[in-house]
C-alpha positions in Angstrom: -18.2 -2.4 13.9 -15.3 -1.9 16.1 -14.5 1.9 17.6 -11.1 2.8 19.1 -8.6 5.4 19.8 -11.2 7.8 19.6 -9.6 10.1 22.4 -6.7 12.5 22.0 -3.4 11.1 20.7 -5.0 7.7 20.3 -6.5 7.6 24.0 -9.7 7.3 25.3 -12.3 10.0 25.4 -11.1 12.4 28.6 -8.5 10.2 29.6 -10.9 7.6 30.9 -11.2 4.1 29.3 -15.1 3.8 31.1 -15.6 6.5 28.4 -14.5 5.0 25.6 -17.0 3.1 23.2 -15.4 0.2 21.6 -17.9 -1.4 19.1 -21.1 -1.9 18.1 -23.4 -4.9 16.7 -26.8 -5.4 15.4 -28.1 -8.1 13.9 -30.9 -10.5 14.2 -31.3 -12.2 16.9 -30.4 -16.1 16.6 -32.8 -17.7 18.4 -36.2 -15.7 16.7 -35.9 -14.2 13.4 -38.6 -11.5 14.1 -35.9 -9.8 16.6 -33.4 -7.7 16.7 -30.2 -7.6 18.8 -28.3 -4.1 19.2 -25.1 -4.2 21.8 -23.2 -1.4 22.7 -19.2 -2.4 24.1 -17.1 0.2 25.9 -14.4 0.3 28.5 -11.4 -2.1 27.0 -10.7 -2.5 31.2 -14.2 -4.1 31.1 -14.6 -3.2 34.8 -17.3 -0.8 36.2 -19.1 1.5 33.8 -18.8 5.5 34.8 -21.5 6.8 36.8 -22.1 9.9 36.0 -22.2 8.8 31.7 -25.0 7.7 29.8 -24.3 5.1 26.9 -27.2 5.6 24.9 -28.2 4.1 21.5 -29.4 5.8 18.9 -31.9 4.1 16.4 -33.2 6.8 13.1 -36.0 4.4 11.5 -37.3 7.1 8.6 -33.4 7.6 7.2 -33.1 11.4 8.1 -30.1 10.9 10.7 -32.2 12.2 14.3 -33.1 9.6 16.7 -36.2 7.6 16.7 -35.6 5.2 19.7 -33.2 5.5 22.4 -32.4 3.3 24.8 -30.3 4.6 27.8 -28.0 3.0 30.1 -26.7 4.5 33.3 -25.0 3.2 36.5 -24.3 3.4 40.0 -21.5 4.0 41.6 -19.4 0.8 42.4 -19.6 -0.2 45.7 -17.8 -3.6 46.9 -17.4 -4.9 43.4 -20.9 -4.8 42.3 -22.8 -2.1 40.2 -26.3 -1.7 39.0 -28.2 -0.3 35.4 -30.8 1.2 34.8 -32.3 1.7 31.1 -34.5 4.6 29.8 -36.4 4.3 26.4 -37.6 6.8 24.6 -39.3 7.4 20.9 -40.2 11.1 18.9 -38.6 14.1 19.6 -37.9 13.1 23.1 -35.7 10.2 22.3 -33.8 13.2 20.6 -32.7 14.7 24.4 -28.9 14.5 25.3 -30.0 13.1 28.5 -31.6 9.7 29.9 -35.1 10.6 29.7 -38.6 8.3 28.7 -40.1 5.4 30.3 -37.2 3.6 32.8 -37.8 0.0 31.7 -35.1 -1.5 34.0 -34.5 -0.2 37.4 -31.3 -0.8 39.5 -30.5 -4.2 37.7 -27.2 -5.9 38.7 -24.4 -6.1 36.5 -23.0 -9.3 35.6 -18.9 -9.1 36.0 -18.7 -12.7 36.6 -19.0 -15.7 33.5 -22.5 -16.0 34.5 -24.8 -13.5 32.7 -27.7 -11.8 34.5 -30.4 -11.0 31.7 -33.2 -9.1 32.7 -36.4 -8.9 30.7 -39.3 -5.8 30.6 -42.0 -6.3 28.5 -41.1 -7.3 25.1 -37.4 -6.1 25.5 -34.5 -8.1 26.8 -31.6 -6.7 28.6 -27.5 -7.7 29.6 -24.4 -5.2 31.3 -21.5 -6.8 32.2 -18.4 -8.0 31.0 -17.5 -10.3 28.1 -14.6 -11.4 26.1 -13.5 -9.5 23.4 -14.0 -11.2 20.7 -12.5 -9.8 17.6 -8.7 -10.5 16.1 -6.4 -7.0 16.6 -2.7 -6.4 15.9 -2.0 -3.7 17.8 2.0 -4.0 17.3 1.1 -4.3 13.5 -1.3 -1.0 13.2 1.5 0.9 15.2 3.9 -0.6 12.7 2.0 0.8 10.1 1.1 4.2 10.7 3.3 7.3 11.8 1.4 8.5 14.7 3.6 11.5 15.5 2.3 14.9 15.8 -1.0 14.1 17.2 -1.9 12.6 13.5 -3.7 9.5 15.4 -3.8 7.0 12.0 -3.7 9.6 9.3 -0.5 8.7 7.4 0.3 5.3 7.1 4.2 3.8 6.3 3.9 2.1 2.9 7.4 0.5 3.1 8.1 -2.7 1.4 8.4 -4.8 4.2 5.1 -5.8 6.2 3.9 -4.2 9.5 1.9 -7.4 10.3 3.3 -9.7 13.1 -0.2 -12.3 13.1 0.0 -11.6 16.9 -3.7 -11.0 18.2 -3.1 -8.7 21.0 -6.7 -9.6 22.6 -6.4 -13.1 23.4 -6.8 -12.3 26.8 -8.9 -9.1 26.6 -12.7 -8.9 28.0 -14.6 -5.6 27.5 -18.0 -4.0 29.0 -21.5 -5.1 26.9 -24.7 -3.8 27.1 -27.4 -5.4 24.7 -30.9 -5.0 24.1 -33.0 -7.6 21.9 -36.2 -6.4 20.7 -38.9 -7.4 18.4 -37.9 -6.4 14.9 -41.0 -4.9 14.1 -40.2 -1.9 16.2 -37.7 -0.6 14.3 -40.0 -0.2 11.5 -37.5 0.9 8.5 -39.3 3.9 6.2 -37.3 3.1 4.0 -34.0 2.4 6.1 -32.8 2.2 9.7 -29.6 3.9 11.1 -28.1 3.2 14.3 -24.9 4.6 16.5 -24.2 4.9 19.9 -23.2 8.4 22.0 -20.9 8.3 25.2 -22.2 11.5 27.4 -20.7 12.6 30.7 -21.5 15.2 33.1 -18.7 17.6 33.8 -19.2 20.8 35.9 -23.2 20.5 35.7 -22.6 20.2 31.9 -23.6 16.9 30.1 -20.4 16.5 27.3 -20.9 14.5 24.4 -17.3 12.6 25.3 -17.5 9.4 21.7 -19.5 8.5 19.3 -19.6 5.0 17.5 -21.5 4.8 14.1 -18.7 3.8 11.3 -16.1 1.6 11.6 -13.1 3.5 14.0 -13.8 7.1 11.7 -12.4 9.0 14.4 -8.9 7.6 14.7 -8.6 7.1 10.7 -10.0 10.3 9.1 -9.3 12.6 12.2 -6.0 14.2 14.0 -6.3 15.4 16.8 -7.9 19.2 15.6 -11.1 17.6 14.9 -11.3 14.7 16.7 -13.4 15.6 19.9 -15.7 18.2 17.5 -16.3 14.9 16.0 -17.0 12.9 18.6 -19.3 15.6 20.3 -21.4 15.8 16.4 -24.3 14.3 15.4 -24.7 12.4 12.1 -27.4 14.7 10.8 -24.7 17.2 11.0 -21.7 15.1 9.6 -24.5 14.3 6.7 -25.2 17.9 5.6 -22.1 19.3 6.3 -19.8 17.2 4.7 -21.8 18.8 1.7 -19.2 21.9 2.1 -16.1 22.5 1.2 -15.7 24.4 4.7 -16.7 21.1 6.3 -14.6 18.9 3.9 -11.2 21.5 4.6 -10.5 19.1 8.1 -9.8 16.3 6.3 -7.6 18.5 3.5 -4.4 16.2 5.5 -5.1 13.1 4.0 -4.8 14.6 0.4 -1.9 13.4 -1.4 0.1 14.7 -4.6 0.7 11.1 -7.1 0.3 8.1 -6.0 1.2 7.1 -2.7 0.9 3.2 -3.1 3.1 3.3 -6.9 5.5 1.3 -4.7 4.1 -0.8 -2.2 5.0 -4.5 -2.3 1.6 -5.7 -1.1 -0.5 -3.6 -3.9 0.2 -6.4 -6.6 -0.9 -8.9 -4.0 -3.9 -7.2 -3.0 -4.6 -6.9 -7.4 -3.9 -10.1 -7.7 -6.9 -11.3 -5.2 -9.3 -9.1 -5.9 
C-alpha cells in the first residue's frame, strides 16, 4: 500500500520528509506460515528517522476501527551517523494512547543504514529500522502529467486528454527509503471476525503531540483530498472516517470531485481499458 504526498501542496507532512509515511505491508511471513509480517516505510530521504515522532502501528483485531495492538517506534537523536530504536507494545485500551506507552520490548537498538540488516529479536517478536530500497515502479513525470495540481488541488482533477501522460520512466531506480518491520506469530492477531491495520506519524510540537500522517488506504490523502482537508485527515482516526462518512456534513469535503456528464466520454484510453477488462 503505497502513501505519498500526504503533506500540503503534495509535500510532506510539516515540511519534513522524516515525517512522511510512505507505505505499508502485511503479509505472512515467508519463511513460517503461522507469522505475520507488518512494515511500516517513511522518510523517501531514507536517512535518520525524527526524534521527537513516534511511528506507531495500529492493529483493530474485533473490526470496530480502535486499536488493539500497537507497536511503537521511536529514536534518538543522530549522532555521528548512527541512531538507535526503541519499540513499545501495547494491547486494550492502552494501546489506544497517542503516545508510546506499554511494555518497551526493544531498548536503544541500532539502526541499520548500511546493506547489512541488524534484526533484533524480543520474545516471540522480531524487529528491523533502517534503510532499504524502494522497491515499487513510480512515474512521477507521468502522474504530474496527468493531473492539474494547481490551486492546492493535490491529485483531485486529472487531464483526460487524448494523448498519454505515461513516459515508462521509473523515477525510483535509485531510491532507498526508511523500514521498520515487526514479524509476529499470527495467532496474535486473533481476527473476530476481521483484522485492520494502519500506521500514524505523531510529533511533538510545543509540548503538544500532533498527529502529522496517517497510512491505511492506498495514497487517500493526495487523491480524495485538497489541501482544506488534507491535514484534518491525516490527524483522524478511522473509527471516525467510518462513522462520519455516514453524513452528508462529512461527505460535503469531497463535494470537488463531483462532476456534471461524463468526464471520460472522450478519453482515448477508455476503449482500451474496455477492451481488457
Amino acid at each position: 500500500m503505497s502513501n505519498h504526498f500526504t503533506g500540503l501542496s503534495l509535500g510532506p507532512p510539516l515540511g519534513d520528509q522524516r515525517l512522511d509515511l510512505c507505505d505499508l505491508y502485511a503479509f505472512q511471513s515467508p519463511s513460517d506460515k503461522n507469522r505475520t509480517v507488518i512494515i511500516l516505510n517513511a522518510n523517501p530521504n531514507a536517512d535518520a528517522l525524527h526524534p521527537d515522532a513516534i511511528y506507531r502501528v495500529n492493529i483493530d483485531t474485533d473490526g470496530d476501527y480502535l486499536t488493539d495492538i500497537a507497536f511503537s517506534y521511536v529514536f534518538s537523536k543522530p549522532q555521528n551517523g548512527r541512531q538507535t530504536f526503541s519499540v513499545f507494545m501495547a494491547k486494550g485500551a492502552e494501546s489506544r494512547s497517542a503516545e508510546a506507552v506499554g511494555t518497551k520490548i526493544v531498548s536503544d537498538a541500532e539502526v541499520a543504514f548500511g546493506p547489512k540488516p541488524n534484526i533484533v529479536t524480543s520474545g516471540p517478536y522480531t524487529f528491523f529500522a533502517g534503510s532499504r530500497s524502494d522497491a515499487f515502479f513510480f512515474d512521477f513525470d507521468g502522474i504530474k502529467n496527468l493531473f492539474d495540481t494547481s490551486g492546492k488541488r493535490n491529485f483531485t482533477e486529472p487531464h483526460l486528454g487524448g494523448k498519454s501522460p505515461w513516459t515508462g520512466v521509473d523515477s525510483n531506480t535509485q531510491a532507498n527509503v526508511f523500514s521498520t518491520a515487526v514479524e509476529l506469530p499470527t495467532s496474535e492477531l486473533n481476527p473476530n471476525p476481521e483484522i485492520h491495520v494502519w500506521g500514524r506519524c505523531s510529533v511533538r510540537r510545543d509540548g503538544k503531540l500532533l498527529h502529522v500522517d496517517r497510512a491505511g488506504h492506498p495514497s487517500v490523502s493526495s487523491f480524495f483530498n485538497t489541501d482544506d482537508t488534507k491535514e484534518e485527515y491525516n490527524a483522524s482516526e478511522p473509527v471516525k472516517s467510518v462513522s462520519g462518512h455516514r453524513s452528508w456534513q462529512s461527505l460535503q469535503r469531497y463535494a470537488h470531485l463531483r462532476q456534471t456528464g461524463d468526464k471520460y466520454q472522450n478519453w482515448k484510453w477508455l476503449r482500451l481499458l474496455q477492451s481488457a477488462s
